[in-house]
Short mmCIF file of the C-alpha atoms (twelve columns), coordinates in Angstrom:
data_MODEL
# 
_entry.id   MODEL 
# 
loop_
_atom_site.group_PDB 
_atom_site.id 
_atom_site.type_symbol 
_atom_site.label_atom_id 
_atom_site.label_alt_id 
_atom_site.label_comp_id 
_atom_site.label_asym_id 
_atom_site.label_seq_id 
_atom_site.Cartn_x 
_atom_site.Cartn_y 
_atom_site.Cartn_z 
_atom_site.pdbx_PDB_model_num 
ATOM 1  C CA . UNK A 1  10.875  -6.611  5.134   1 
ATOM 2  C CA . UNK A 2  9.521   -4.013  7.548   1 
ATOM 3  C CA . UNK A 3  6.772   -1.887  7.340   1 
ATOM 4  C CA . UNK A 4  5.600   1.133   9.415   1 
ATOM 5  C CA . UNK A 5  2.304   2.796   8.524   1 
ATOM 6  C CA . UNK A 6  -0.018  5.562   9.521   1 
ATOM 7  C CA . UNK A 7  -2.969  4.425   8.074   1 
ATOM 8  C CA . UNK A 8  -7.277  4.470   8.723   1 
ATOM 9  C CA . UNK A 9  -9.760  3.524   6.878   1 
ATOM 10 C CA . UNK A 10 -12.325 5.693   4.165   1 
ATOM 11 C CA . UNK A 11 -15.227 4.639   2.257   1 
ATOM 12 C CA . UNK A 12 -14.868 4.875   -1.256  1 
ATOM 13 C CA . UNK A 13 -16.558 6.157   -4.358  1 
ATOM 14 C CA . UNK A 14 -17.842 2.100   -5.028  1 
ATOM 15 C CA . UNK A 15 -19.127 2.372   -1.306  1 
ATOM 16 C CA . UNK A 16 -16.416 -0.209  -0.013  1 
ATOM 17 C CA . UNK A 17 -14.498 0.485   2.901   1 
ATOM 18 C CA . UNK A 18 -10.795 1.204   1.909   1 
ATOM 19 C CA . UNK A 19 -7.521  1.261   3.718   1 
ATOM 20 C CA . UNK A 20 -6.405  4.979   3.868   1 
ATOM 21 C CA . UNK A 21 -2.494  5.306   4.110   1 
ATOM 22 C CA . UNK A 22 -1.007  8.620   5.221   1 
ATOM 23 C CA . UNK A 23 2.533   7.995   5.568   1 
ATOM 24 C CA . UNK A 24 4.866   4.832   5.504   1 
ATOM 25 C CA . UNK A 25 8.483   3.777   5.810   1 
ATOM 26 C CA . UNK A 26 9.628   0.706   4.880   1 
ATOM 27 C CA . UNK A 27 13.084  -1.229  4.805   1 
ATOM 28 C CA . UNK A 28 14.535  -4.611  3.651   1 
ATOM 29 C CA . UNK A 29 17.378  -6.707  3.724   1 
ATOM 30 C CA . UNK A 30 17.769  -8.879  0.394   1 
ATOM 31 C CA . UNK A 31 18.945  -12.302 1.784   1 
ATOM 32 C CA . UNK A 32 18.194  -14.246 -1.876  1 
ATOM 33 C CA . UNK A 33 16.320  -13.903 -5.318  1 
ATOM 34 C CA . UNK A 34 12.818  -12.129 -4.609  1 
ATOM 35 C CA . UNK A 35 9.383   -10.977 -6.311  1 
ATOM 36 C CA . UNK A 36 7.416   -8.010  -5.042  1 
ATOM 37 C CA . UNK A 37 3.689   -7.401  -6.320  1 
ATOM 38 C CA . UNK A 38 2.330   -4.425  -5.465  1 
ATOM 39 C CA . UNK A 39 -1.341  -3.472  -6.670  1 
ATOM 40 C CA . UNK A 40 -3.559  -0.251  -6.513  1 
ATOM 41 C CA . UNK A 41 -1.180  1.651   -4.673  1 
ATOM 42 C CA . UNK A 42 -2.670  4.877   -6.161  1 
ATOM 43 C CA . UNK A 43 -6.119  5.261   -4.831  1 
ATOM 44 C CA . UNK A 44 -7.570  3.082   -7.681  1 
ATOM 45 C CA . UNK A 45 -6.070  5.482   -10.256 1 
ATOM 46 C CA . UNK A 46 -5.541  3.190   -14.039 1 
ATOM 47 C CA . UNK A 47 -2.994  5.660   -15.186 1 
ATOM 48 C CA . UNK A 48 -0.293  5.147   -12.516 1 
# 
């Protein structure tokens, strides 16, 4: 997998610095079977 980011950092609302992602492009190449987690990828929001 390969990632390109434009990215900084913010502080947020709980006072903790936070990575700030602007834009991103990604690509993979599925060689076998995998798993991807991905977690609070919308600014903390519980709905998405």
């Amino acid at each position: 997998m390969s990632v390109e980011a434009d990215m900084g950092e913010k502080k947020g609302k709980d006072g903790k610095t936070h990575w700030d992602i602007k834009r991103f492009t990604h690509s993979f190449e599925l060689q076998d079977k995998s798993e991807l987690e991905f977690e609070n990828l919308f600014t903390g929001s519980e709905v998405l």
